[in-house]
C-alpha positions, 0 to 999 in steps of 0.5 A: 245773785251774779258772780265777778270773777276778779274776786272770786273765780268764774262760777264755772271754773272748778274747785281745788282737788284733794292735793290742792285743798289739803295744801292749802289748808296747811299753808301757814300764811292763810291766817295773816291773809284773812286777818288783812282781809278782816281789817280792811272791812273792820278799818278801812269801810268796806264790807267784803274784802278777798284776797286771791293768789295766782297758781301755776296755771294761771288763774286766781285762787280766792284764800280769804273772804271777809265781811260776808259768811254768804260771800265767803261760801260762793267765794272760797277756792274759786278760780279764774283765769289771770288774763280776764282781770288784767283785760279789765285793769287796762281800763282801770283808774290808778290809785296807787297800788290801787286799780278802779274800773267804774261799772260802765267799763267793765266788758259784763258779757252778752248775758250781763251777768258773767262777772263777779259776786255782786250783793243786791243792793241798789246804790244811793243817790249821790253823783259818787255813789258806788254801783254794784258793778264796780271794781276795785282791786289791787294786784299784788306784785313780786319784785320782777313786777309779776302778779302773784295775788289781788286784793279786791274790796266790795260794798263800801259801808258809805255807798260810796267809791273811796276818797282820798283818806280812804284810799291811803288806808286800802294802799297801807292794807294792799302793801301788807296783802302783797308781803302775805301772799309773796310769804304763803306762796313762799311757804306752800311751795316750802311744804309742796318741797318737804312733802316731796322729799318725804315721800323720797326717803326710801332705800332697798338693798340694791339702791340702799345708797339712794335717799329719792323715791324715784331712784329707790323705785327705779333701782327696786322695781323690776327686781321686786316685781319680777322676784314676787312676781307681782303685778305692780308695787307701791310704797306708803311712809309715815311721818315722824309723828308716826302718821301716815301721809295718805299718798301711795306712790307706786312703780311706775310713778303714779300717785294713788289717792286712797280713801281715809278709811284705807288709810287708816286701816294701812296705818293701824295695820302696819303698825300692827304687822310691825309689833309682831313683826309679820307680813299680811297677805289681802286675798278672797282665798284666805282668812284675814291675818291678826292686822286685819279684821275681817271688816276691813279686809273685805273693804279692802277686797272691793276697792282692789276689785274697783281697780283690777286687783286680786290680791296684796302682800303687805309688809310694814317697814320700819327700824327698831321699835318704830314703824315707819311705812309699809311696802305693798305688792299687787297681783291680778286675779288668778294669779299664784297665792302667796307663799309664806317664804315670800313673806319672810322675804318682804318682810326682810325687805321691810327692815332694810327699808326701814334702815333706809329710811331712817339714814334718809331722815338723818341726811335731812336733818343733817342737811338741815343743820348745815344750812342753820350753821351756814346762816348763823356763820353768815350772821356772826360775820355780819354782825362782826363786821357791823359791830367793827364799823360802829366802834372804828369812827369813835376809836378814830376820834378818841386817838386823834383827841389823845394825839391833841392832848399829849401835844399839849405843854401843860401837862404833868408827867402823871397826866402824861403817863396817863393819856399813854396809856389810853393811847396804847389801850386805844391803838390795840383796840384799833388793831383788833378792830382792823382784824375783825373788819379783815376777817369779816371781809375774807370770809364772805363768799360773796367778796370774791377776789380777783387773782392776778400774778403776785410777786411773793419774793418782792412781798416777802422782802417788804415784810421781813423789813417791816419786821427788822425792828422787833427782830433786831430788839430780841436779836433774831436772825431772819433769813428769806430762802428764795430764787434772785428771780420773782415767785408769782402766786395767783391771787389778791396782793393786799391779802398775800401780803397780810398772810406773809405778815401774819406768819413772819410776825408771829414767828417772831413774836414767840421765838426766844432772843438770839434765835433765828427765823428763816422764810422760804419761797418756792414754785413746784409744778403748778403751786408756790409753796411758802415756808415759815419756820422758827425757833420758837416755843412751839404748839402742842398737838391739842393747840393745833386742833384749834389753831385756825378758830376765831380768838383761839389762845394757845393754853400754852403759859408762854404764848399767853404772855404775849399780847395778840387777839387770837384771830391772826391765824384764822385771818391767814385760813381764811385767804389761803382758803378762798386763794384755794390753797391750803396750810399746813402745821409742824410743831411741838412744845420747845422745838419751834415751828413750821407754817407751810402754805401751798398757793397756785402759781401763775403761769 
């Protein structure tokens, strides 16, 4: 039997290590990966299918074999350079995704024998007839067109090289292996992250502000290591499962790879150590504590011995009922034993890690919270901005054809009264669709605006104007407060512009007949301030709280009584907000109110 290392991996080439085997076997994309493998030897005719993935050091890893228990044994984990397969894809025929190198173009080595898995068969008598030799792969590309993966087929069931039906099935599976890979890659690096962050979640006095081991090593290392004076240190965490990682990360950053039985014999006796709340000292000189029979603490002594240790003090970690890792200080042979006030003292370590490591958890989750609110606000907005376009082209449609119809002279004064209504119905949903496309647009951060200098004096004029007709029905007074020469702000004009309207027309809105409403502009330092104040029936302190939310509706019977759609104000949050500004509220019920936004002025 001869190996081909597109497939597999040279036969040279080395197994995963521990760390890579254990990640692999974790990585959640491996099934999806095999069942592709699977179906192109059930569906697609061939009787050995691999997938492979490129890793950090540039070879490829075989992740799944289907068709053969022999082939998947000699295939499994191998490894080969990247940089042999492209050299011979460059002599490949291209099918697609596909890539095909006939036997006699493949560089096979001095000895003949330097490349793949090769079954013993002997090829039928036909002049398309697949030989043993041949190769057929597809290299599996991201979107900057690298090659993360392959899929290579073997032993076509007819004995021969794949027409064109055949073919579209493999470029089908192909296309679905290239998504697999690109997720398992995407997940492994994801769990090679969560394990990283796990084995970082660790705080001691000193560096109790730290959430990284690395920062936690560095800030406790030299004061543990001189203070006990031990040796060395290293610290184990368990999962929130209660199970312990298996990784010993010490002080100087060097990862060390215990057997399972000390593992195990760590967690079971940190757990231990925990419930009755004291330290364990490992040493030839004195008997083994209750965490640790006399088996296992003389399996202990023989590794120690293994790596020049003579002794440890082992502390479990933890907070409350909970036992979350444990704390384990090294001494060479000869050296003092450890006294029972040292104990205490790690011991006492062991609870303010354990505090530590809990705050850790709690950030991450936090974290985490965050960025599922983040992603689910994002969605509301695009589902927002969808559900206002698909409604704004019919609503469009539905005026228009009410417009056409109360044109006509056939029509009754009911019927008329009727299509009114619908109109009126029809141009307030058209206003709510407008606000919620508005409110979309304003809170994406990817719509970034442009600022420039903008005249808010000259906008405040054309608003107050616009405004005169309704503030002329209730007999307001509407006064502007500014300098005869311009106030410039930075920022968008178009969105300015609907802030001052949002302001002017709701102070308006809810300020009683024969009233005043009186807007002031002015520029002190670097920021514009602008100032909306009325006479109105004011908000109380509980409606202040959520007055910027989306759809919010004062619970106040009055201002319920006026038509709105509860997103004008969180419209004008949103600008003053990404104008990086900010607003400020003064009201009470009956006393009116007064909007104040701080803008940057330009220069």
């Amino acid at each position: 039997m001869k190996t081909r290392g597109t497939m597999t991996g040279d036969i040279t080439e080395h197994q995963p290590d521990a760390a890579d085997a254990a990640e692999l076997s974790e990585a959640p994309s491996r099934d999806a990966l095999q069942t592709i493998a699977e179906g192109v030897t059930q569906l697609a005719g061939f009787g050995i299918a691999a997938i492979s993935v490129v890793r950090d050091d540039g070879r490829l890893e075989v992740m799944a074999v289907a068709g053969s228990d022999e082939a998947r044994r000699e295939l499994q984990g191998r490894r080969t350079p990247v940089d042999k397969l492209l050299t011979e894809i460059e002599k490949a025929d291209e099918w697609g995704l596909l890539r095909f190198v006939p036997h006699e173009r493949l560089d096979l080595g001095p000895e003949g024998d330097a490349w793949g898995w090769v079954p013993d068969v002997e090829p039928i008598d036909d002049p398309d007839a697949w030989h043993p030799m041949d190769l057929l792969v597809a290299p599996l590309l991201d979107e900057s067109g690298a090659m993360r993966g392959t899929l290579a087929m073997d032993l076509p069931l007819d004995g021969r090289r794949p027409g064109a039906e055949q073919r579209r099935v493999l470029q089908k599976y192909a296309e679905q292996a290239g998504r697999a890979v690109l997720t398992a890659l995407e997940r492994e690096a994801l769990a090679h992250q969560v394990r990283l962050a796990d084995a970082a979640r660790h705080i001691v006095r000193s560096a109790s502000a730290q959430l990284s081991m690395s920062r936690i090593l560095a800030d406790s290392q030299a004061a543990l290591v001189e203070g006990f004076q031990a040796r060395g240190m290293w610290i184990q965490t368990f999962d929130e499962d209660g199970l312990g990682t298996g990784a010993i990360y010490s002080a100087n950053g060097t990862t060390i790879q215990l057997p399972d039985e000390l593992v195990s014999i760590a967690d079971n006796a940190a757990h231990r150590a925990w419930e009755l709340q004291r330290t364990e000292v490992v040493s030839p000189d004195r008997p083994f504590g209750p965490s640790i029979t006399a088996g296992q603490g003389e399996r202990i002594l023989e590794f120690l011995a293994a790596i020049g240790i003579g002794s440890l003090l082992f502390a479990p970690l933890g907070a409350g009922p909970e036992c979350l890792g444990n704390l384990v200080l090294t001494r060479e042979p000869g050296a003092p034993d450890w006294t029972d006030m040292e104990g205490a003292t790690a011991l006492d370590i062991g609870h303010d890690l354990g505090r530590a490591i809990l705050n850790a958890r709690a950030f991450e989750r936090e974290h985490q919270l965050v960025e599922e609110l983040q992603a689910l606000d994002s969605y509301k907005s695009e589902l927002i901005a969808t559900v206002s376009h698909e409604l704004k082209n019919p609503l469009t449609a539905i005026i228009g054809h009410l417009e056409m119809l109360e044109a006509s002279p056939d029509l009754n004064g009911t019927t008329r009264s009727s299509l009114a209504a619908m109109d009126r119905g029809a141009r307030r949903l058209a206003r709510v669709i407008d606000d919620l496309l508005l409110l979309s647009k304003v809170g994406d951060p990817n719509n970034t605006i442009i600022p420039a200098p903008v005249d808010l004096h000259r906008i405040l004029d054309d608003v107050v104007d616009l405004s005169s007709v309704a503030a002329d029905r209730k007999h307001l007074t509407v006064r502007i407060e500014a300098p005869d020469a311009p106030v410039l702000a930075l920022g968008d004009a178009d969105e300015l512009d609907r802030v001052c309207a949002n302001l002017v027309s709701n102070a308006v809105k809810y300020t009683p007949e024969g009233r005043s409403v009186t807007v002031s502009l002015t520029r002190v330092g670097d920021q514009v301030i602008l100032e909306c104040s009325d006479e109105g029936i004011g908000i109380s302190t509980a409606d202040q709280e959520q007055l910027f939310t989306e759809f919010y509706r004062s619970t106040n019977p009055e201002a319920i009584a006026q038509p709105g759609t509860g997103l004008g104000l969180a419209i004008v949050s949103r600008i003053v907000g990404r104008h990086h500004g900010r607003i400020e509220v003064e009201s009470a019920l009956g006393k009116g109110s007064t909007f104040r936004i701080y803008l940057p002025a330009a220069a």
